[in-house]
Backbone as ProteinMPNN parsed JSONL, in Angstrom:
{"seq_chain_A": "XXXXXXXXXXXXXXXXXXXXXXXXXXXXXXXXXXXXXXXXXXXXXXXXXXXXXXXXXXXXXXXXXXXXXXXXXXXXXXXXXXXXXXX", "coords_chain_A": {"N_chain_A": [[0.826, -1.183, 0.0], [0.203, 2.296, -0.441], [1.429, 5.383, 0.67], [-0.09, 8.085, 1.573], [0.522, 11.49, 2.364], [-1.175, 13.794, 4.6], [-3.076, 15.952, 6.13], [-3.273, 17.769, 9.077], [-5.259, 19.374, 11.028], [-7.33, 21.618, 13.154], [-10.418, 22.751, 11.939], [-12.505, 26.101, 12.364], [-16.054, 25.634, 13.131], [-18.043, 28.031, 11.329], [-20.866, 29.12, 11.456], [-21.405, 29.041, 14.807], [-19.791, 31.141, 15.465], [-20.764, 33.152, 13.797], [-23.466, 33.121, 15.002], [-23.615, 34.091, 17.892], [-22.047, 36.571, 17.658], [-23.864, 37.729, 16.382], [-25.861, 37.378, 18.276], [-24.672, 38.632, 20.288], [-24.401, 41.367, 19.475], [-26.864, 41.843, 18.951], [-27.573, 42.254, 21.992], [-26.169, 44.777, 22.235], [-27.997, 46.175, 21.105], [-29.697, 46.033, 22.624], [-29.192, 46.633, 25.363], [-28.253, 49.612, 24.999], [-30.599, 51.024, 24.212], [-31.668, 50.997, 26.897], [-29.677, 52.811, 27.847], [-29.843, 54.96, 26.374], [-31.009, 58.277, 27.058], [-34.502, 58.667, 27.14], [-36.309, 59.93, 24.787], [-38.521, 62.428, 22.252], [-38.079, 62.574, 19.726], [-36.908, 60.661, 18.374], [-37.708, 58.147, 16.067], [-40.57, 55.632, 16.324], [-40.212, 52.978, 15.691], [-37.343, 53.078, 15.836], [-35.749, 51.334, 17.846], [-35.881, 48.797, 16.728], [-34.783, 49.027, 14.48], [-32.069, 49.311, 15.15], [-31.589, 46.81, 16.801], [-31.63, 45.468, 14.316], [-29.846, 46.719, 12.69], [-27.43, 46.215, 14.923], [-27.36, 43.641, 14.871], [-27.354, 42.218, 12.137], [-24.758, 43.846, 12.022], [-23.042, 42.248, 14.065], [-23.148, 39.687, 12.814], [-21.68, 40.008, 10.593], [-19.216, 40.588, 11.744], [-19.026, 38.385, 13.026], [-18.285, 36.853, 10.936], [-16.794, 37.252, 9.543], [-14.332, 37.229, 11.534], [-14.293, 34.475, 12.023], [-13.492, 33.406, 10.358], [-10.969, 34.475, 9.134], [-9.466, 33.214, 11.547], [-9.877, 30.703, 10.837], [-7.821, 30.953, 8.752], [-5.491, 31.563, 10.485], [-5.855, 28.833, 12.197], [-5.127, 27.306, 9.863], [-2.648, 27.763, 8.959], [-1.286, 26.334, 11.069], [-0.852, 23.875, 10.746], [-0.728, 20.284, 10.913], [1.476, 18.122, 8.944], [0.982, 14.511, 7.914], [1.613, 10.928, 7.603], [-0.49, 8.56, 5.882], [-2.035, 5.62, 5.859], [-4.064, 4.234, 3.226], [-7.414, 2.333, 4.051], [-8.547, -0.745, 3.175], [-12.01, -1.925, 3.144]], "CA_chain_A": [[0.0, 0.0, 0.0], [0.712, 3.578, -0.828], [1.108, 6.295, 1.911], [-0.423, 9.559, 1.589], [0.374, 12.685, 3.189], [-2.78, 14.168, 4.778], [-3.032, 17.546, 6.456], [-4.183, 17.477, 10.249], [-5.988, 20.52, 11.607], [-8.391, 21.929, 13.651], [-11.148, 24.253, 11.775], [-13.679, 25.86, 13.053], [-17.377, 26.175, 12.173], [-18.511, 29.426, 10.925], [-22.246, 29.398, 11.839], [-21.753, 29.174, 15.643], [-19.218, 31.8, 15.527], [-21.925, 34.323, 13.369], [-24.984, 34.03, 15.639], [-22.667, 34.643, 18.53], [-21.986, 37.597, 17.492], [-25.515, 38.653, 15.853], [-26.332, 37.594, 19.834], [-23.797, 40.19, 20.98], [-24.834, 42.944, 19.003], [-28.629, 42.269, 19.736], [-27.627, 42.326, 23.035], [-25.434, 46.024, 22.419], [-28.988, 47.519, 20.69], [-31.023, 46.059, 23.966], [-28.002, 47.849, 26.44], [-28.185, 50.914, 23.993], [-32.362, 51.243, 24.897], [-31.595, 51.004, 27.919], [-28.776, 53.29, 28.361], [-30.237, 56.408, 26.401], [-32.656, 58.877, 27.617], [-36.245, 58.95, 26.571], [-36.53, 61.73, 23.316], [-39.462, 62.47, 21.642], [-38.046, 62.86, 18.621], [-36.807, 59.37, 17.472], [-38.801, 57.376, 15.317], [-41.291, 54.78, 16.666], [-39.209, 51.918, 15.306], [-35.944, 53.005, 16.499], [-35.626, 49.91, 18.344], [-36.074, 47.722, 15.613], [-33.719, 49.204, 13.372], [-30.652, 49.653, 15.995], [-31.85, 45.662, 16.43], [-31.606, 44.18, 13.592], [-28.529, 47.11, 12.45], [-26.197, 45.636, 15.005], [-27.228, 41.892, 14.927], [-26.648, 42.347, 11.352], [-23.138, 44.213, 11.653], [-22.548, 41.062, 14.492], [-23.167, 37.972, 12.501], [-21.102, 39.957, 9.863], [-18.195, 40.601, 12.116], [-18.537, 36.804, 13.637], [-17.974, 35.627, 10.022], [-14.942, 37.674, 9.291], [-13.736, 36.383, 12.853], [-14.13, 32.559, 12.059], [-12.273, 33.054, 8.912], [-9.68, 35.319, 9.945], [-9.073, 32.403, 12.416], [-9.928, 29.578, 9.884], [-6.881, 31.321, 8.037], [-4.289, 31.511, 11.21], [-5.317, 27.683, 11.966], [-4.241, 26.672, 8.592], [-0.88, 27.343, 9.442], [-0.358, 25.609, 12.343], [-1.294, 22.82, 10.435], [0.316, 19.228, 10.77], [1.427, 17.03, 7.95], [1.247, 12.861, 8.82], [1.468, 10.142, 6.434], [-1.322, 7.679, 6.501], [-2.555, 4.484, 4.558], [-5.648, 3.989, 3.085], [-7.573, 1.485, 4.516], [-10.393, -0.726, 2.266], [-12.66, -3.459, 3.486]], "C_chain_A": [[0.871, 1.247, 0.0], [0.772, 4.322, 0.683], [0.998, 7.182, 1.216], [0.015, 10.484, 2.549], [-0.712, 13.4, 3.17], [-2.153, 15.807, 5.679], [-4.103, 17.312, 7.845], [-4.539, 19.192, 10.487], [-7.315, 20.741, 11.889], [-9.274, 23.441, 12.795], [-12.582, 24.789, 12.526], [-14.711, 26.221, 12.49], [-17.68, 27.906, 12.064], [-19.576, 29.839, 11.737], [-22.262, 29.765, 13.591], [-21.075, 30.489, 16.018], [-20.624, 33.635, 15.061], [-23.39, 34.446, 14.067], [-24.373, 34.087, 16.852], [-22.49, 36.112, 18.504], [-23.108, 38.357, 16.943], [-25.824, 38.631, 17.105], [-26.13, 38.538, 20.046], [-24.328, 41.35, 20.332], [-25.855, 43.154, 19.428], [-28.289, 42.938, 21.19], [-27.039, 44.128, 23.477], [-26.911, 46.756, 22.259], [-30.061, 47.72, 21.997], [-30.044, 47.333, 25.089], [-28.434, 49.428, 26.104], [-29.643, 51.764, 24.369], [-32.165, 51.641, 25.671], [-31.215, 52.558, 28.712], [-29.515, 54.39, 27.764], [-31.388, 56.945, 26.638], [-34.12, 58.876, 26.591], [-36.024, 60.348, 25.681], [-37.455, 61.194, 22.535], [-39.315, 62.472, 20.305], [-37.338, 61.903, 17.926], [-37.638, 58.781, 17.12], [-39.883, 56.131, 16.664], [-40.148, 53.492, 17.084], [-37.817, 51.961, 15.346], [-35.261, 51.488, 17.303], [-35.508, 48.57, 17.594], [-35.325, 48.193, 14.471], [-32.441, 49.201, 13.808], [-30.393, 47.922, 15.876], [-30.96, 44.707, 15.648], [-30.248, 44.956, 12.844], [-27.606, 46.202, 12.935], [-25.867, 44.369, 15.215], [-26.826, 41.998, 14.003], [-24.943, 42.348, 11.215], [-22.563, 42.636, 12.471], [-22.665, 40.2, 13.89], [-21.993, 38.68, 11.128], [-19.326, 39.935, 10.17], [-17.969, 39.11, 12.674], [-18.036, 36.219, 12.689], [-16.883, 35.851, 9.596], [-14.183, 37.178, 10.797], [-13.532, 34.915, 12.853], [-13.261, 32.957, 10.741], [-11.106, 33.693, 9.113], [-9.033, 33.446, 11.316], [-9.111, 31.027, 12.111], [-8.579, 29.66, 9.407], [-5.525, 30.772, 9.14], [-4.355, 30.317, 11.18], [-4.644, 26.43, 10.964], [-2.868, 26.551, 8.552], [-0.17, 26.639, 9.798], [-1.01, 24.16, 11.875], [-0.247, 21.665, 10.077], [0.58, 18.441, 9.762], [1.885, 15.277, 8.586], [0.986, 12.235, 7.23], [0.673, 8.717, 7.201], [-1.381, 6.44, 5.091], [-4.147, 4.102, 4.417], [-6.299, 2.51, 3.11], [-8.693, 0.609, 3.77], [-10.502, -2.424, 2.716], [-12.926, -4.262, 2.563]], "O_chain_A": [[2.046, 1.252, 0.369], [0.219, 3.85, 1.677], [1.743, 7.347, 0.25], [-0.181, 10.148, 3.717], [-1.288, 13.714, 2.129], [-1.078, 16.408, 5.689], [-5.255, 16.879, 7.817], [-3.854, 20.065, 9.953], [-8.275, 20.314, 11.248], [-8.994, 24.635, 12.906], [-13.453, 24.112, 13.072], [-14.686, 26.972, 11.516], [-17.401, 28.744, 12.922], [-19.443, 30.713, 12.594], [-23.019, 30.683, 13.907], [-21.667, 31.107, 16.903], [-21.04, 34.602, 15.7], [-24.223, 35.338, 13.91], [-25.484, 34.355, 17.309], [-22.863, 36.775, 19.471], [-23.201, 39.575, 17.092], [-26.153, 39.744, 17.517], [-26.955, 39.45, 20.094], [-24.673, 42.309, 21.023], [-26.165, 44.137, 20.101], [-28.719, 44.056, 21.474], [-27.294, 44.686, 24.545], [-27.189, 47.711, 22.984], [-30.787, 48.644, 22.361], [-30.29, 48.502, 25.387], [-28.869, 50.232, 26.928], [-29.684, 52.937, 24.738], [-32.336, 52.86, 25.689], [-31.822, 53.211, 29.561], [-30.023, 55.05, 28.67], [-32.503, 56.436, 26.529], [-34.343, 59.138, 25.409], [-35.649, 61.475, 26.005], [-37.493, 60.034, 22.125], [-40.327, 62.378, 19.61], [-37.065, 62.213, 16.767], [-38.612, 58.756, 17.873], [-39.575, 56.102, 17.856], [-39.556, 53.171, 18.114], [-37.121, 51.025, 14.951], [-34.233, 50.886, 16.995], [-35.055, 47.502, 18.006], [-35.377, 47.51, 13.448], [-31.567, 49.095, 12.948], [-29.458, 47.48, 15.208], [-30.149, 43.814, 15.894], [-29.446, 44.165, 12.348], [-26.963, 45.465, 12.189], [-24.788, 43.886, 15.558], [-25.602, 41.978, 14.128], [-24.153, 41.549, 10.712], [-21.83, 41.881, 11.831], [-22.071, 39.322, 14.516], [-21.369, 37.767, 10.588], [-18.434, 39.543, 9.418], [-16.823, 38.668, 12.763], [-17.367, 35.21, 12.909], [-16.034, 35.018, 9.279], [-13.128, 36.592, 10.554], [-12.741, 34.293, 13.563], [-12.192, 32.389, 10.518], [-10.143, 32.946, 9.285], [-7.866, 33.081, 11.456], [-8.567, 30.185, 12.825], [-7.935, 28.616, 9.514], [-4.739, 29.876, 8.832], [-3.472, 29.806, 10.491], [-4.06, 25.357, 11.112], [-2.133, 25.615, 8.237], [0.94, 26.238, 9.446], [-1.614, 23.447, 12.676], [0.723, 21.787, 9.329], [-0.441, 17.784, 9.562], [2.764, 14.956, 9.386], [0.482, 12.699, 6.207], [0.879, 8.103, 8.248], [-0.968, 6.429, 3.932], [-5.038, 3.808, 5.214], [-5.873, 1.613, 2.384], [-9.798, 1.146, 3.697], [-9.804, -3.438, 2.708], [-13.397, -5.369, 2.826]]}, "name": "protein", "num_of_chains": 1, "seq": "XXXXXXXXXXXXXXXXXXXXXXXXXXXXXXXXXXXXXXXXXXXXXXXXXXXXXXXXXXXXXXXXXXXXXXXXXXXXXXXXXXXXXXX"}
């Protein structure tokens, strides 16, 4: 049998990384409510646009964050030589 060289590394998923961070942001526009005073002169739907703004910007910054970090673990990536195995 032949040996291959294979490529070991750890990647990581994307998806849990991007609602993670859509969490976090929701969680900046709820803080954000919170934190500024009562004015008569923001919209209705202020709340629902800050919302779904910085869940948005978060699931977009979680996905540049898993890949950005998809990228570094590529590096540190091991080479092994294996054999392929068939029943």
């Amino acid at each position: 049998m032949a040996s291959e060289e294979i490529e070991i590394r750890r990647a990581p998923k994307i998806l849990p990384f991007m609602l993670t961070f859509a969490a976090l942001g929701m969680l900046v526009a709820v803080l954000l409510l919170f934190i500024t005073p009562p004015n008569a002169e923001l919209p209705e739907n202020f709340f629902g646009l800050t919302l779904i703004s910085f869940g948005s910007l978060g699931l977009g910054l979680g996905a540049a964050f898993a890949i950005t970090y998809d990228l570094i673990s590529s590096r540190r990536a091991k080479r092994a030589l294996a054999n392929r195995v068939t029943e």
